[in-house]
N, C-alpha and C positions, 0 to 999 in steps of 0.2 A: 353457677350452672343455670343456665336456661330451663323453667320447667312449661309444660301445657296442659291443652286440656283433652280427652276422655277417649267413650271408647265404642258402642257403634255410631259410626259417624253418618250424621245429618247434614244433607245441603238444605237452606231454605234461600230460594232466591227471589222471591215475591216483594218482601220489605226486605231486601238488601240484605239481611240476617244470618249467617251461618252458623247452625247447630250440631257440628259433625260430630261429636261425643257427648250428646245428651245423655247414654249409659240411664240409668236407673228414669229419668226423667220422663224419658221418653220408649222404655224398655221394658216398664211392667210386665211383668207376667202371672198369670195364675195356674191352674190347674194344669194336667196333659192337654198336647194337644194332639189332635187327632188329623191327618191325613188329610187334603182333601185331593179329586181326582187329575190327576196328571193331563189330562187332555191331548195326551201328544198325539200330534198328528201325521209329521213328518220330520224327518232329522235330513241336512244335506252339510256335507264336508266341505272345504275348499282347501287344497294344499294350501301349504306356505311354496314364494317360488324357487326358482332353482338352487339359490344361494343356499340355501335353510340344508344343514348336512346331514346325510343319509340318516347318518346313526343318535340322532336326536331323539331323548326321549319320549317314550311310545303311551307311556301313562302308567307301566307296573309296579317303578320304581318306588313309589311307597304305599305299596297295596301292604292293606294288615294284615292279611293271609300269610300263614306260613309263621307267623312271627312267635317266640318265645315266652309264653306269657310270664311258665315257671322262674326262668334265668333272666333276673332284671341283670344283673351285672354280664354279663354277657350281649353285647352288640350284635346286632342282626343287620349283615350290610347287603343293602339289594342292588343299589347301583356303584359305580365305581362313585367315590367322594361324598355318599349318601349311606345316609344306615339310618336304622330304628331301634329303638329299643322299648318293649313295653313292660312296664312296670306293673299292671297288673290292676289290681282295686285298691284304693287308697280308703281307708273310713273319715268323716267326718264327723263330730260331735260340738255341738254349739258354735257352729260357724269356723273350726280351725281342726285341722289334722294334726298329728305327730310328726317328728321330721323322718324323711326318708332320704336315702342315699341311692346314687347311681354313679357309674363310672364312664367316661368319656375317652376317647382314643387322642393320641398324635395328631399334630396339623391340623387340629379342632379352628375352623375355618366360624360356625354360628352353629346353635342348638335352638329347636322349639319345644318348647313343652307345651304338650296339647290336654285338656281336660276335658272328657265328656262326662256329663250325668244326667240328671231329674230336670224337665223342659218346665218347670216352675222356679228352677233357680239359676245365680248367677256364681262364678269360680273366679278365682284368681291364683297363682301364684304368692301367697303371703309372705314367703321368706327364702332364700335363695344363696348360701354361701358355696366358693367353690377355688381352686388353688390361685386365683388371683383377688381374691379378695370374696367382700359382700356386696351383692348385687341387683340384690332387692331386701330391704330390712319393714319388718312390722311398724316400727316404733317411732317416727319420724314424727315429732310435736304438731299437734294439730292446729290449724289457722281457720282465720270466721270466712274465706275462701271454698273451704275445702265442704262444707256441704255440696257444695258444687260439682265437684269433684267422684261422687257416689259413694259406696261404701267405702273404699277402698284406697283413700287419699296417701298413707301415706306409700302404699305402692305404685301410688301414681306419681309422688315424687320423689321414687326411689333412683340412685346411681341409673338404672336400668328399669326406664319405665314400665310398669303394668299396669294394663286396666283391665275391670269386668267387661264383658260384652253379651253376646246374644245368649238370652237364655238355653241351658243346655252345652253348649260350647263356648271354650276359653283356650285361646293361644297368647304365647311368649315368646319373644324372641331375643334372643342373647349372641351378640351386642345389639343394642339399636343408636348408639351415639358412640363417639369416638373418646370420650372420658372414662370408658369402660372396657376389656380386656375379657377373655374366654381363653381357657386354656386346656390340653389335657392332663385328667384326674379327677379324685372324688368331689362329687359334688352332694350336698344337704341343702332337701326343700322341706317347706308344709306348705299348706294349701286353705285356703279360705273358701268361702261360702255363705251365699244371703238368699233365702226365700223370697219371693218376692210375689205380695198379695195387694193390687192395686198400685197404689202411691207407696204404702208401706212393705218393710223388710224387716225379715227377721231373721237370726243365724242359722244355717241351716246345719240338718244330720244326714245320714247316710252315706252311703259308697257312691265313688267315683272311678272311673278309668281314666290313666294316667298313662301318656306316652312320649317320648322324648325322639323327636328326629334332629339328626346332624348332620353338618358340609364337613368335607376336610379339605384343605389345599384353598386358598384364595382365589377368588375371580375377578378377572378384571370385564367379564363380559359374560352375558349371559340370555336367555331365549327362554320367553314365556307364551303357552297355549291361549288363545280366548275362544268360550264360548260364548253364541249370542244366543237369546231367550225373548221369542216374542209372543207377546200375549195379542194381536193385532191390532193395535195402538199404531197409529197413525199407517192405517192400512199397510203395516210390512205385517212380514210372514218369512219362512225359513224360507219358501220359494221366491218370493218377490224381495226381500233382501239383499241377495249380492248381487242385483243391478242394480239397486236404490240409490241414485247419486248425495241424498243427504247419509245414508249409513256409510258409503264409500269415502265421503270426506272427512267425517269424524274416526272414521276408522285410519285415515291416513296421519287425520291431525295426532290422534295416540300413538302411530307409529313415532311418528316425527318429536313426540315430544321426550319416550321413552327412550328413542335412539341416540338422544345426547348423553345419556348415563350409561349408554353401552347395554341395552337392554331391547332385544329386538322382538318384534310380534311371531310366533310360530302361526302354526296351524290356525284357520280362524271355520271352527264349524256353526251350522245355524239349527234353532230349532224351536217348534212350535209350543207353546201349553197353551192351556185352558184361558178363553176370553175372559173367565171370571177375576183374571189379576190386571185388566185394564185402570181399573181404580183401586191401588192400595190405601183402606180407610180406617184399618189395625193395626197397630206397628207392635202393640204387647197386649199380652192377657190369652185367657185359653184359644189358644185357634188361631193365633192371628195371623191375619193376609202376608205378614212380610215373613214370619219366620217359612210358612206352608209352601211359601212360591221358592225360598231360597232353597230346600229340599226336592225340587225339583234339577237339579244340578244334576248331569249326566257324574254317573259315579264312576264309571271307566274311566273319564277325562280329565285329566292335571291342568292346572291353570285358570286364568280368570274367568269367572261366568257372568257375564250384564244381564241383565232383565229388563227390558225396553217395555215400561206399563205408560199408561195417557198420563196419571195422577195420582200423586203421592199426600194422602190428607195429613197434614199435621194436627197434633191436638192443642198444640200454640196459636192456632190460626196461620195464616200463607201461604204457602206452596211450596214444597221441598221439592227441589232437584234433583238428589238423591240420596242414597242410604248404603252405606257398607256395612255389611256382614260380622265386620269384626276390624280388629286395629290391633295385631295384625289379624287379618282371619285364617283358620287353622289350615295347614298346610294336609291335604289327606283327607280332608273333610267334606267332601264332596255328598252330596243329599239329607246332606244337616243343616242346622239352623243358622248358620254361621258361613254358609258356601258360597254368596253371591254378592252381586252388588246391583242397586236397584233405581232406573235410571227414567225418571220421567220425560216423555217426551214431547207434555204440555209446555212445560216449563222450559223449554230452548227455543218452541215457537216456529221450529224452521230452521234454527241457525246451525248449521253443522259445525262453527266453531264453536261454540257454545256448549256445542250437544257435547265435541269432542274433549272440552276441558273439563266438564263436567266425570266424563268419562275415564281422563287421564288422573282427576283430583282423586276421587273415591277408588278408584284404583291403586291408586298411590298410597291412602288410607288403608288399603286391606293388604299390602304388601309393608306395610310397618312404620307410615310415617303420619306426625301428626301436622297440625299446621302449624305454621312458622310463629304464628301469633293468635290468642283467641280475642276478637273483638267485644266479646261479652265480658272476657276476667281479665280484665286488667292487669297486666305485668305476668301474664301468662304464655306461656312459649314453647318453645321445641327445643330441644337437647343439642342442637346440632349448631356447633361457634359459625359455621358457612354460609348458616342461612339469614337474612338481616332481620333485624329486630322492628317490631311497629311494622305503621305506615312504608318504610322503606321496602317491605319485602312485595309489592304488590304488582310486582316482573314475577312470582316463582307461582308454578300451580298449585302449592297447599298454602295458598293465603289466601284468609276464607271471608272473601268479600264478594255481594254480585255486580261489581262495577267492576272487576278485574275479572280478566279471560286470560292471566298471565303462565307463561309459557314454559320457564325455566324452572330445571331442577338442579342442585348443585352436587358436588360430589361426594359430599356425605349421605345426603338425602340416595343417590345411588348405591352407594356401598348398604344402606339399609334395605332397600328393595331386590339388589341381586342378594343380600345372605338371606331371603326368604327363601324355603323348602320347595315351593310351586316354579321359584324361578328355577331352569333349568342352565346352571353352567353350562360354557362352550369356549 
């Protein structure tokens, strides 16, 4: 089995370098963080066009509202082939939970398990059995690799990958490779947890909330929202944006590249924040610029959110191209730490395919894939037998090279991005 690497993902494309799951490395966090002002100015829509079908979801479909907190065994279905279910507060104690059960319905199509808590620490998924087997295991023998890895290595090379992501919020997705299997019936998780103070971690305690969304019935195609977020980096704006002929070609290039896995662009709306996230120069620790700007994400609105900033500071040195939210990022999670994706627009220079593959890559990242290959860990990979191994895969857009603007996705790599929660069956 093919394993990779990490979990919020980093583009750096200055020295050719790509760090899209630095996780702990690049993720520190410390204390609460505290708000800073939305700035919004103006918000403006743009349908999708005629094609796109009436009854397309509207964005209620997994609103928390209403939801069951008492009856975790009891399913809460909001849209037709979609439900929720919340499980409630889970405790933590020295970094690991007790196990809990939950029950899944018929034609269980993928499930996410979503963790919110405390913005100083990071979640995982620890352990995971359920009627077709074990699916994520604690205990996977440790390698001189797996520092690397962050806390959480060996659910990072578990049947069914996990990793830590943005402080504050943690999503799962089941299946994410075809060597693995989802079924209905009982399922038994725990849950893990690490403080995270500077460079250093430590286990964490407390309560978390704990939620499981699921598909039921297979898709073979499916329709996702985007919104755009500009901070007025390179003089756009929610107003001067949908004439922009470089946002208009990157935008086309995403359509173009998601529409070969049967994955089409819905609604695409625009909207303003605050100049102050033209330079993201925090990526962790109390306050930081990326988690602050990624909570700005319209909470109404289902699907992808970009954040178009000038410049993304690495503290490796370079220039990051961008940063996802999460791998995958949590479906529902809209004005959390974990909602966006963060797209510099020094670093394409002008180039709208560039801007566009960048857009497609990190994207692709927070709907649940990793890259095909990691050029820093050697004999490190992605789960998925379709996509090519090494050097070879440098035609697919999650091969994380800056001399590749490559194009393809293959059909496992889509079968992972439609059974995301955000994409919308059709």
């Amino acid at each position: 089995m093919k394993v990779a690497a990490r979990s919020a993902s980093v583009l750096r494309v200055k020295r050719r370098v790509h760090l899209f799951g630095l996780s702990l490395l690049l993720a520190a966090c410390g204390d609460e963080v505290h708000s800073l002002d939305a700035g919004t100015q103006n918000d403006a829509t743009v349908a999708p066009d005629a094609s796109t079908p009436a009854d397309a979801d509207t964005g209620a479909g997994l609103d928390a509202q209403g939801a069951d907190a008492q009856g975790a065994d009891v399913p809460v279905v909001i849209d037709p082939g979609t439900g929720r279910i919340d499980l409630g507060t889970v405790t933590l104690v020295n970094g690991s939970s007790e196990s809990f059960d939950f029950e899944l319905p018929s034609e269980l199509d993928s499930f996410m398990i979503v963790i919110r808590g405390a913005e100083d620490s990071m979640f995982v998924v620890r352990h995971l059995d359920g009627p077709t087997g074990t699916l994520v295991t604690p205990d996977i023998p440790s390698e001189f690799l797996d520092v690397l890895l962050g806390p959480f290595p060996s659910q990072y090379k578990s049947p069914n990958r996990v990793v830590a992501q943005r402080e504050g919020i943690s999503a799962a997705l089941f299946p994410n490779n075809p060597s693995v299997s989802v079924g209905a019936g009982s399922y038994t998780a725990s849950l893990g947890g690490v403080r995270v103070t500077g460079q250093q971690t430590a286990p964490a305690s407390g309560t978390v909330n704990v939620e499981v969304f699921y598909k039921v019935g297979s898709a073979s195609s499916g329709r996702i929202d985007v919104g755009l977020y500009f901070s007025g980096a390179g003089g756009l704006s929610a107003d001067s944006a949908p004439a922009s002929p470089l946002m208009n070609a990157a935008l086309e290039k995403l359509r173009t590249v998601y529409a070969q896995i049967d994955i089409e662009i819905g609604t695409v709306s625009y909207h303003d924040i605050s100049s102050s996230y033209q330079t993201i120069s925090s990526l962790s620790g109390p306050g930081n610029q990326l988690n602050e700007m990624f909570k700005l994400s319209q909470a109404a609105q289902r699907g992808l959110h970009f954040f178009f900033v000038d410049r993304i500071e690495s503290p490796l040195g370079g220039v990051i191209g961008g940063v996802a939210g999460g791998l995958p990022g949590p479906p529902s999670g809209q004005g959390t730490t974990g909602a966006g994706v963060a797209v510099a627009l020094a670093a394409a220079n002008g180039d709208a395919n560039l801007l566009g593959h960048v857009m497609s890559h990190e994207g692709g990242h927070w709907l649940g894939l990793s890259h095909t290959t990691e050029s820093l860990l050697p004999g490190i990979e992605d789960q998925l037998p379709d996509t090519p191994a090494g050097q070879a895969g440098t035609s697919n857009v999650m091969y994380p090279d800056g001399n590749s603007t490559g194009a393809l996705l293959s059909p496992n790599q889509g079968s992972v991005m439609r059974r995301h929660l955000e994409t919308v069956s059709r």
